[in-house]
C-alpha positions in Angstrom: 2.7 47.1 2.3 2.2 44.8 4.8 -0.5 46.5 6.4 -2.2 46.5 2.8 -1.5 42.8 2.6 -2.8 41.9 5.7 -6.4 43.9 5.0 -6.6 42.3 1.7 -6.4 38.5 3.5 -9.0 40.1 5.9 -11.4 41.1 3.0 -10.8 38.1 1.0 -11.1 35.0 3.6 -13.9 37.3 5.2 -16.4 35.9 2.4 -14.0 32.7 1.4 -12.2 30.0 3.3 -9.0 30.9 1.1 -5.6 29.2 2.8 -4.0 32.7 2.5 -1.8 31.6 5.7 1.5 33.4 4.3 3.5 30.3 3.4 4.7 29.3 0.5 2.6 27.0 -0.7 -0.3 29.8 -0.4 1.1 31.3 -3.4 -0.3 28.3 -5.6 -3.9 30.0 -4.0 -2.6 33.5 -5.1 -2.2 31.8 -9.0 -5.6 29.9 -8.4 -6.9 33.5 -7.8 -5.6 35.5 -10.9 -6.6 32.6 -12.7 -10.3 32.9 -11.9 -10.1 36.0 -12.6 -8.4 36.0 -16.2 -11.1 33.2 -16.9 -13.8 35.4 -15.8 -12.4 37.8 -18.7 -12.1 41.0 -16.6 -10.0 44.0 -17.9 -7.1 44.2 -15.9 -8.6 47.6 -15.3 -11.5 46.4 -13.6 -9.6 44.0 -11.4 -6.3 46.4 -10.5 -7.4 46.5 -6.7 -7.4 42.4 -6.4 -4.0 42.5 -8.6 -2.7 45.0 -6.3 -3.8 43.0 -2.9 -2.9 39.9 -4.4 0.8 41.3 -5.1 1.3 42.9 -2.2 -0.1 39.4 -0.5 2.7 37.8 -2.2 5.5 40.4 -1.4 4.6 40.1 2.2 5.0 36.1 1.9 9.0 36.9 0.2 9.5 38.9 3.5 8.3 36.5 5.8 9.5 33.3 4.3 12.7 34.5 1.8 14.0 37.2 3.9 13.1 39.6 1.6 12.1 43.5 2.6 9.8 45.9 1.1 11.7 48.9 -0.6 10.2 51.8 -2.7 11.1 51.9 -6.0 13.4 54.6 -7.5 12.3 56.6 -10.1 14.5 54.0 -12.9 12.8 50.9 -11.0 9.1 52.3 -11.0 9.5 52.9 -15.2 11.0 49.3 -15.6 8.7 47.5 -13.5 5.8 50.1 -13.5 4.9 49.8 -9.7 6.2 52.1 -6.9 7.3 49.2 -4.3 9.2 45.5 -4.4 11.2 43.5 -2.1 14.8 43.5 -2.0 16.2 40.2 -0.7 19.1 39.5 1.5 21.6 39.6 -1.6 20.3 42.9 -2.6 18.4 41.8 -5.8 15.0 43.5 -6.2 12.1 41.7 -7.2 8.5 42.9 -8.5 5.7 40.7 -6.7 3.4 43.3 -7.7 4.7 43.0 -11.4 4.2 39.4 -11.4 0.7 38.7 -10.1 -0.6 41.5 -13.1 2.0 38.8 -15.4 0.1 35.8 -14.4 -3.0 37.8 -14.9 -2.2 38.8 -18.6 0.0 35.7 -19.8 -1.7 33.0 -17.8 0.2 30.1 -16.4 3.4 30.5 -18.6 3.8 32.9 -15.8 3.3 31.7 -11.9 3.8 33.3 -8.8 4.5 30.3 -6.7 7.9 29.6 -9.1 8.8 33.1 -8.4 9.4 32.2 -4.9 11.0 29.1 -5.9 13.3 30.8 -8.4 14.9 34.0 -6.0 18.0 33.9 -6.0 19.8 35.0 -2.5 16.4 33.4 -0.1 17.3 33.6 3.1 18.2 29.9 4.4 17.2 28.8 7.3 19.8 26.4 9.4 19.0 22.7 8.9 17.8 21.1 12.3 20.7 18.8 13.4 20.6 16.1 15.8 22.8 15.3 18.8 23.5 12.1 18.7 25.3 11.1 21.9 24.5 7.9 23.4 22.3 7.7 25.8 
């Protein structure tokens, strides 16, 4: 998946200067994106290929920034969430990136991807920087 997320950044900012850069706050471009695209009333059908780039775009930013890695689904995971891949974070919960990019394409902004990354439970922390503060 990452390999399919890193082609898809190459098509897209190939023809647009998109701030796909893989942090978090590129996910607010990822919502900007499906929501051009839900305003442009395409058929989720005719935009599946931009869903599925966009998801796996965002999966690959929960594995860079959360901690998260990319696991195939089981056969009980691919019916629930009806996609074959996800990330599972450092706690072990599974999430659907895929899932939720084609959510925010059919219900709009009820539904955003950037909150997904703010809402996963068991992110990986990074250490807070801490000062030595020994006189000098």
């Amino acid at each position: 998946m990452r390999g399919c997320a890193a082609g898809f950044v190459r098509q897209v900012t190939a023809r647009n200067r998109l701030p796909l850069d893989y942090s978090v706050n590129s996910l607010r471009v990822v919502d900007f994106i499906v929501d051009g695209l839900r305003k442009g009333h395409s058929e989720r059908a005719d935009v599946r290929p931009a869903l599925f780039g966009l998801g796996a775009y965002t999966g690959e930013v929960l594995v860079r920034r959360a901690g998260a890695q990319w696991v195939e689904f089981d056969a009980e995971q691919r019916e629930l969430f009806g996609q074959p891949v996800g990330v599972r974070m450092p706690d072990g919960r599974v999430w659907n990136p895929l899932g939720k990019v084609v959510k925010r394409f059919e219900a709009g902004e009820r539904e955003s991807v950037r909150m997904l990354y703010l809402q996963l439970h068991g992110r990986a922390h990074r250490s807070p920087v801490t000062c030595d503060r020994r006189s000098a």
